[in-house]
Phi, psi and omega in degrees: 000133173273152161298348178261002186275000173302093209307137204055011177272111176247189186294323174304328192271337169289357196261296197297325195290307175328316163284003168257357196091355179265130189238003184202160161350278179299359156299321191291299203305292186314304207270341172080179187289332182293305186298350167295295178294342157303311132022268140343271135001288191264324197264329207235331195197101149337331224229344174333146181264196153266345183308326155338313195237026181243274183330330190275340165313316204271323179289304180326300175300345187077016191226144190289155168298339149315324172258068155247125195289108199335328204280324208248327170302335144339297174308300194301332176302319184283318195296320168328292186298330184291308164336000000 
C-alpha cells in the first residue's frame, strides 16, 4: 500500500507527507493527523489549510473527509485556530 492509496491522499498531498518523513501508511497511521500536519506545517508547506488536515483526518479514519463526523470536525477545527 502507497500513501495515495489512503483515502483523500493525492499526489500532492503525499509529496508533503513524504517531505514530512512519512514514507508509507503506516508512518502516517503512527504519527496521526493532528501530529502530521505539524509536521507539514514545519517541514513541507507553511500555509497547509484546514482542508489540508481535514484529509489527513479523514485518511486517518479510513473515511473521505466529507464523512468526518461534525463533533471531530469541530475539534479539528480548534486545534486548526489554535496553530
Amino acid at each position: 500500500m502507497t500513501l495515495t492509496d489512503l483515502p483523500n491522499v493525492g499526489p500532492k498531498l503525499a509529496e508533503n507527507l513524504r517531505r514530512a518523513g512519512l514514507e508509507t501508511p503506516e508512518d502516517f497511521r503512527a504519527a496521526g493527523a493532528r501530529e502530521v500536519f505539524l509536521r507539514i506545517r514545519a517541514q513541507a508547506d507553511p500555509t497547509a489549510c484546514f482542508h489540508q488536515l481535514t484529509a489527513l483526518a479523514g485518511a486517518e479514519l479510513g473515511i473521505p473527509k466529507k464523512a468526518i463526523p461534525a463533533e471531530e470536525k469541530a475539534a479539528l477545527r480548534a486545534f486548526f485556530d489554535s496553530l
